[in-house]
C-alpha positions as CSV (number, residue, x, y, z in Angstrom):
1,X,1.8,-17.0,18.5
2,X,-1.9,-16.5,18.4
3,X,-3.7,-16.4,15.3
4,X,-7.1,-14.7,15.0
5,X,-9.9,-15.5,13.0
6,X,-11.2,-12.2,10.9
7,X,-15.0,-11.9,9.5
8,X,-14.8,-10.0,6.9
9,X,-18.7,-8.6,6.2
10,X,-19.2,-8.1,2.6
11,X,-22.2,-9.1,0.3
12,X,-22.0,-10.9,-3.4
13,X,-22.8,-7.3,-5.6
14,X,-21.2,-4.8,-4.3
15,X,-20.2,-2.6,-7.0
16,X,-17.9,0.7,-8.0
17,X,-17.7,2.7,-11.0
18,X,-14.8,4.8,-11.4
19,X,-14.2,7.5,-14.0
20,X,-11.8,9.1,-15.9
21,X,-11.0,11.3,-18.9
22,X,-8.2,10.5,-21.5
23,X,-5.8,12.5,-21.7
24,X,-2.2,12.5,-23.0
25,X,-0.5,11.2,-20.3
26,X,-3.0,7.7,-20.7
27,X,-2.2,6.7,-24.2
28,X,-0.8,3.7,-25.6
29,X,2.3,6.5,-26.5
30,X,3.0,8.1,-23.3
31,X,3.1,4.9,-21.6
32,X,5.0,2.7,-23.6
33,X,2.4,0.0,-24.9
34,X,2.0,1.2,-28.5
35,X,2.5,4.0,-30.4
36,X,-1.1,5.4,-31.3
37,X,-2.7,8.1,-29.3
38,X,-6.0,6.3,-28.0
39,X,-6.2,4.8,-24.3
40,X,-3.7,2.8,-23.3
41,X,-4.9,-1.2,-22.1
42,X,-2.6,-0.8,-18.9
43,X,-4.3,2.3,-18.5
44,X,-7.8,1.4,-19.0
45,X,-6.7,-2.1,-16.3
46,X,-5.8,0.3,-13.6
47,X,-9.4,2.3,-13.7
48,X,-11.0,-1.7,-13.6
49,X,-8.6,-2.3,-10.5
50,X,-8.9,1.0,-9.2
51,X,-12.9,0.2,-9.2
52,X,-12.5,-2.9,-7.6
53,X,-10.3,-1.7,-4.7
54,X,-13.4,1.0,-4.1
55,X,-16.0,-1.1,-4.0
56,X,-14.5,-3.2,-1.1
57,X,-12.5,-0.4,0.7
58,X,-15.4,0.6,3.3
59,X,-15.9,-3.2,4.0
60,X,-12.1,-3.9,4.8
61,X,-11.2,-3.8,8.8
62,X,-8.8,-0.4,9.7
63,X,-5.2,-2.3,8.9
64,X,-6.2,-3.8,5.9
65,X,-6.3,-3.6,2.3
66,X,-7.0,-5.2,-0.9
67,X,-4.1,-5.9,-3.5
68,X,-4.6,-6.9,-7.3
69,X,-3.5,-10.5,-7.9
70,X,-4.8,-11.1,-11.3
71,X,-6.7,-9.4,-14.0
72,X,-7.9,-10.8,-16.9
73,X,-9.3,-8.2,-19.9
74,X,-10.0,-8.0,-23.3
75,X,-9.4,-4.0,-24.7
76,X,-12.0,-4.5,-27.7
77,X,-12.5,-0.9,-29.5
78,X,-10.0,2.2,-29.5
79,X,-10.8,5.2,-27.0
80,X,-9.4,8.8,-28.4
81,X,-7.7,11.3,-26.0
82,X,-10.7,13.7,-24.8
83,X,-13.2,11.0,-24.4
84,X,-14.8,9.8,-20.8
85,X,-14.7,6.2,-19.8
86,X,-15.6,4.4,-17.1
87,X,-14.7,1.0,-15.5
88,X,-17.5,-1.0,-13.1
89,X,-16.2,-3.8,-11.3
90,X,-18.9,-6.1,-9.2
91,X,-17.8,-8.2,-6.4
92,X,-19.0,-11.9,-7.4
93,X,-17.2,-14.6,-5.3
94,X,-15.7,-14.6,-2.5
95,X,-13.6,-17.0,-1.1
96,X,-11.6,-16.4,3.0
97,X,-9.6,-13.5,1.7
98,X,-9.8,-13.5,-2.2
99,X,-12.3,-11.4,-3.7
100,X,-13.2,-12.2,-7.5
101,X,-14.3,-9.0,-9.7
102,X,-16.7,-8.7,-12.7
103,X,-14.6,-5.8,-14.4
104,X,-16.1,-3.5,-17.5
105,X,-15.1,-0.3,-19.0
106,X,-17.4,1.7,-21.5
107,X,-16.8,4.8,-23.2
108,X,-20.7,5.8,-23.1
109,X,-23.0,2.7,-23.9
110,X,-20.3,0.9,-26.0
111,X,-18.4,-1.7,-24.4
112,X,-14.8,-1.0,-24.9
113,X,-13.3,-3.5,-22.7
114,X,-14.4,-6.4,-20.2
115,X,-13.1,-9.3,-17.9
116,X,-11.9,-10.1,-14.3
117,X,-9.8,-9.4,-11.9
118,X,-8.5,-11.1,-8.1
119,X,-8.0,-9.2,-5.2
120,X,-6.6,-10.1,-2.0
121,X,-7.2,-8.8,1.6
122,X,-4.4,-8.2,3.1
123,X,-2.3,-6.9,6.1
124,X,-1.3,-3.6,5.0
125,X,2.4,-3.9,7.8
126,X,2.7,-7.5,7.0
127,X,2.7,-7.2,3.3
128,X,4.8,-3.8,3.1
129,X,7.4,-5.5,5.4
130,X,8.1,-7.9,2.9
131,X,9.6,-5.4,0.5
């Protein structure tokens, strides 16, 4: 079996912003992690991951992909249904195939909720033939 060494070329910094508005169908009700109407934290982790993914994708080799391993946040202020938040995630280690995340999400200036999150390069036929 031959094993091949990959390069991956990314930089320390690289960095996506993703966006969404909250609506019904992202709140702590609908999806079953509390019972208020404000933006759910699962919710609100998928935009931070969903950031993360981006900001590597164009960097990643055709036949690869990045997968969440771990995520780490704090949800520190409410967000009502109708408001815009965004999540940021920076790349800031990297280390053979794991990629380490600075993740935020703001609703405007105000910080509503921060931490980080592990992604993994992987074989996109490898890993879904494990299912």
């Amino acid at each position: 079996m031959q094993r091949f060494l990959l390069i991956y070329i990314m930089e320390i910094g690289l960095t996506h912003t993703s966006k969404m508005t909250v609506t019904d169908d992202v709140t702590a009700i609908k999806i079953g992690s509390g019972d208020m109407p404000v933006l759910a934290t699962p919710a609100m982790m998928a935009l931070m991951e969903n950031a993360a993914m981006l900001a590597v994708k164009e960097m990643i080799p055709e036949g690869r992909t990045t997968v969440g391993g771990h995520i780490e946040s704090s949800h520190l202020k409410p967000t009502p249904v109708g408001s815009e938040v965004e999540a940021t995630a920076t790349l800031e280690k990297i280390d053979g195939r794991k990629l380490f995340f600075k993740v935020e999400a703001r609703e405007g200036d105000t910080l509503i909720g921060e931490g980080t999150h592990l992604r993994f390069i992987v074989d996109r036929e490898k890993f879904l033939s494990r299912l």
